[in-house]
N, C-alpha and C positions, 0 to 999 in steps of 0.2 A: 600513493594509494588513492585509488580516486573515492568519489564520495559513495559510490555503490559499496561499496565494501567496506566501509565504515556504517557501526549500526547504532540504533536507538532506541530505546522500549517504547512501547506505548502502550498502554495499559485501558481496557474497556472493560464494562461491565455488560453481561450478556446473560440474559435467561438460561439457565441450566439445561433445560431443556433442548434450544435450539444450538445452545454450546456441543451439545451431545451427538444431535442431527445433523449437525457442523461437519465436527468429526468422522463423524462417520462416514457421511460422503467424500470428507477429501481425500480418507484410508482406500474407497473404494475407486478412486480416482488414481490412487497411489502417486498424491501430495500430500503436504503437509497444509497444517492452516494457515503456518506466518505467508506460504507461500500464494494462499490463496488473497489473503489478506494482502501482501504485497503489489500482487497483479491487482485488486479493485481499487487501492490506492494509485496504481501508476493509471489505472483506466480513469479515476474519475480526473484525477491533474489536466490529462489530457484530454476529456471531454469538458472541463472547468474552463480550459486557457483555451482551446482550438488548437496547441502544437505538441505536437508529440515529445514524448519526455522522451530527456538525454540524461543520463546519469552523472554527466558533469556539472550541471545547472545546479546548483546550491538553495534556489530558491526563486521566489516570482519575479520579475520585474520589476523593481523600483520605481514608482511613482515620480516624475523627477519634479513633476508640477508644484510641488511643494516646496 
C-alpha cells in the first residue's frame, strides 16, 4: 500500500463563515474540501522544497549534518 492511500486527520480550526464559503465553492467546483485541501498541501510541499511531490516520499530529507 503505498503512502498515498494510507490517511491521517488533521484537524483546523476555521471561521464558520469562510468554512461555509469554503464549501460552497468546492460543491460548485464539484470537489470536495479534503480534496482541495489535499492539493494546497501537496502545492505548498512542493513550492517549500523546489521538487515535486511523490507520493512515496514519507517525509523531508533528513539533515545528515547532524
Amino acid at each position: 500500500m503505498t503512502v498515498e492511500n494510507r490517511t491521517a486527520r488533521l484537524t483546523i480550526l476555521i471561521d464558520p463563515r469562510k468554512k461555509a464559503v469554503f464549501e460552497r465553492l468546492c460543491a460548485a467546483e464539484d470537489t470536495t474540501p479534503s480534496q482541495v485541501v489535499r492539493r494546497l498541501i501537496r502545492e505548498y510541499i512542493e513550492q517549500t522544497t523546489g521538487r515535486p511531490w511523490h507520493s512515496e516520499e514519507e517525509a523531508l530529507p533528513r539533515d545528515d549534518a547532524s
